[in-house]
C-alpha positions as CSV (number, residue, x, y, z in Angstrom):
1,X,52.8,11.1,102.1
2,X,55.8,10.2,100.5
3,X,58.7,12.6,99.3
4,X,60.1,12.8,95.7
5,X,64.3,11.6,96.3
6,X,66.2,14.3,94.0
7,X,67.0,12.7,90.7
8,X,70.7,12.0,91.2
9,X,69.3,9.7,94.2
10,X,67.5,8.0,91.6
11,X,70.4,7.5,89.1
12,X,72.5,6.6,92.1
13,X,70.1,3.4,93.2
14,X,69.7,2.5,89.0
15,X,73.6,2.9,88.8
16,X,73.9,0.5,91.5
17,X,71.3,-2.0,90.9
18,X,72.9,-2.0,87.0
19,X,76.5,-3.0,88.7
20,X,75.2,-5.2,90.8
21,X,73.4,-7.3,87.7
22,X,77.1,-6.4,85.8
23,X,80.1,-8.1,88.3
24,X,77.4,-11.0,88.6
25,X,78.5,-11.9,85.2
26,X,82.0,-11.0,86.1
27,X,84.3,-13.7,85.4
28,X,85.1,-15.5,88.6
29,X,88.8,-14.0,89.3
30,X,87.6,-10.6,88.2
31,X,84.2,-10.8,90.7
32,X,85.8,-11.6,94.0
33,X,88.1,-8.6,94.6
34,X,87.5,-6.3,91.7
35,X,83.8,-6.8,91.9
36,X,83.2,-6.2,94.9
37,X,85.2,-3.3,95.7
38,X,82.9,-1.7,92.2
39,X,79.9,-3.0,94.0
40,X,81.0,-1.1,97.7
41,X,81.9,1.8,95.7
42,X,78.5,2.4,94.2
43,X,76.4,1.3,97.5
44,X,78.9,4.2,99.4
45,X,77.7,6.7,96.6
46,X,73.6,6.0,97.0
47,X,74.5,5.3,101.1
48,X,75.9,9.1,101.5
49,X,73.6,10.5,98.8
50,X,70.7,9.6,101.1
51,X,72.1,10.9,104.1
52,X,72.7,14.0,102.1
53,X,69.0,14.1,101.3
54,X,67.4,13.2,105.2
55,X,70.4,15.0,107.3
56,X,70.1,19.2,105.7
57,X,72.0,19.9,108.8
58,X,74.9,18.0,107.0
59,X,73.9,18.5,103.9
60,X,77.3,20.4,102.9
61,X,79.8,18.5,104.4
62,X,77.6,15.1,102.9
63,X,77.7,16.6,99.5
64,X,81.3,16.6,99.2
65,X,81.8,13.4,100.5
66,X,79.4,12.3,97.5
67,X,81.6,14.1,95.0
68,X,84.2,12.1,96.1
69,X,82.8,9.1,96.0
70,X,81.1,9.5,92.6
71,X,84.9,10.0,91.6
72,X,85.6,7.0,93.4
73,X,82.9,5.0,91.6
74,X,84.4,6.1,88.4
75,X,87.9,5.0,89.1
76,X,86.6,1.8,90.0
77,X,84.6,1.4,86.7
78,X,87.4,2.3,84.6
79,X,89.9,-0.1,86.6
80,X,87.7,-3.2,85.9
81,X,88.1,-2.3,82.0
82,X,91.3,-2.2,82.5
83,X,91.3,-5.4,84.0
84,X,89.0,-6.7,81.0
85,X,86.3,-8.1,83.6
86,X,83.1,-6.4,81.7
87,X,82.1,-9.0,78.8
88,X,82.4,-6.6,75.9
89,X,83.1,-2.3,76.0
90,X,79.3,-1.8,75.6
91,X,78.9,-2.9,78.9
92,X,81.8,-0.5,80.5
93,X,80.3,1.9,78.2
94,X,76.8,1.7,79.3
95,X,77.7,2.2,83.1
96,X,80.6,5.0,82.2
97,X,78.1,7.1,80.5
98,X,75.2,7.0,83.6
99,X,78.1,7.3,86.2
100,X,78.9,10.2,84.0
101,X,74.9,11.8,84.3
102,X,75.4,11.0,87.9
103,X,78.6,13.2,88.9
104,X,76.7,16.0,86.7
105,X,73.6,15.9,88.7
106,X,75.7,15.5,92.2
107,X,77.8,18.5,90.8
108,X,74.7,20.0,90.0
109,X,72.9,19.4,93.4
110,X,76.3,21.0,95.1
111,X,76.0,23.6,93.3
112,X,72.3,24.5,93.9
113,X,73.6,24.9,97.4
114,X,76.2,27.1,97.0
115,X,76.0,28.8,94.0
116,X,79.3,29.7,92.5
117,X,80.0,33.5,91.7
118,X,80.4,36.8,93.3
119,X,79.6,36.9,97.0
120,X,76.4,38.6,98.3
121,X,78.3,41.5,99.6
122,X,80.0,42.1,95.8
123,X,76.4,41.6,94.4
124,X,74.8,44.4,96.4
125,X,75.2,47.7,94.6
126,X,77.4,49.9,96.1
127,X,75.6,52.9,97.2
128,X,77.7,55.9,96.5
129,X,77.4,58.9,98.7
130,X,75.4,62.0,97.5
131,X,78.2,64.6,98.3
132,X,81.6,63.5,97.0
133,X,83.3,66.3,98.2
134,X,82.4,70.0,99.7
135,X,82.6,72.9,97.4
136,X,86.1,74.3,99.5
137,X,88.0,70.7,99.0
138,X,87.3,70.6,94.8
139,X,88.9,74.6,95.4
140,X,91.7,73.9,97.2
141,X,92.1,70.3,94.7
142,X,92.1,72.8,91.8
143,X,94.3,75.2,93.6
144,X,97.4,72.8,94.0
């Protein structure tokens, strides 16, 4: 029986697989350094997103580590156009828009876990007593 892998699992391993075929046809002083720290980044993302997925236990603390280093893969992309290394801005372009998809759907996979809003006590309707006051406290309330 095999298990479905959440979708931003998928992404992540397209994501990488994508950069990998990319800083191959990095230019040679861009692929050493540059390259590979693009190519660590985006094999940390799908690395912690699948211990994310097999370790529930850990899931939170996993997640957030994932944010970060879906921010980290992003930094990285857009330091290697800074650079110039990518052969034209279609390329950058391409990658920047499915790293993009990929911190929505680890946002969104965060948030599925702890839903952002009013806590469950706030949620809960406050049950208001049936007898606000006794008859003698609204007298002596009206009295003064």
């Amino acid at each position: 029986m095999t298990v479905a892998l959440p979708p931003a699992l998928k992404l992540a391993k397209s994501l990488l697989v994508a950069i990998e075929l990319v800083v191959a046809d990095y230019p040679r002083k861009h692929r050493h350094l540059s390259g590979n720290s693009l190519r660590m980044a985006a094999r940390a993302v799908v690395s912690t997103g699948n211990k994310a997925w097999m370790q529930p236990g850990r899931r939170a603390m996993l997640l957030q580590q994932l944010v970060d280093e879906v921010d980290d893969l992003k930094a990285e992309l857009q330091l290697c156009q800074d650079l110039r290394a990518y052969k034209s801005f279609a390329q950058f372009e391409a990658l920047a828009r499915v790293a993009e998809q990929l911190g929505s759907q680890v946002g969104g996979w965060k948030r599925h876990l702890y839903p952002s809003g009013q806590s469950d006590a706030a949620k809960r309707q406050q049950q208001r007593p049936e007898t606000l006051s006794t008859p003698a406290a609204s007298r002596y309330e009206a009295n003064q």
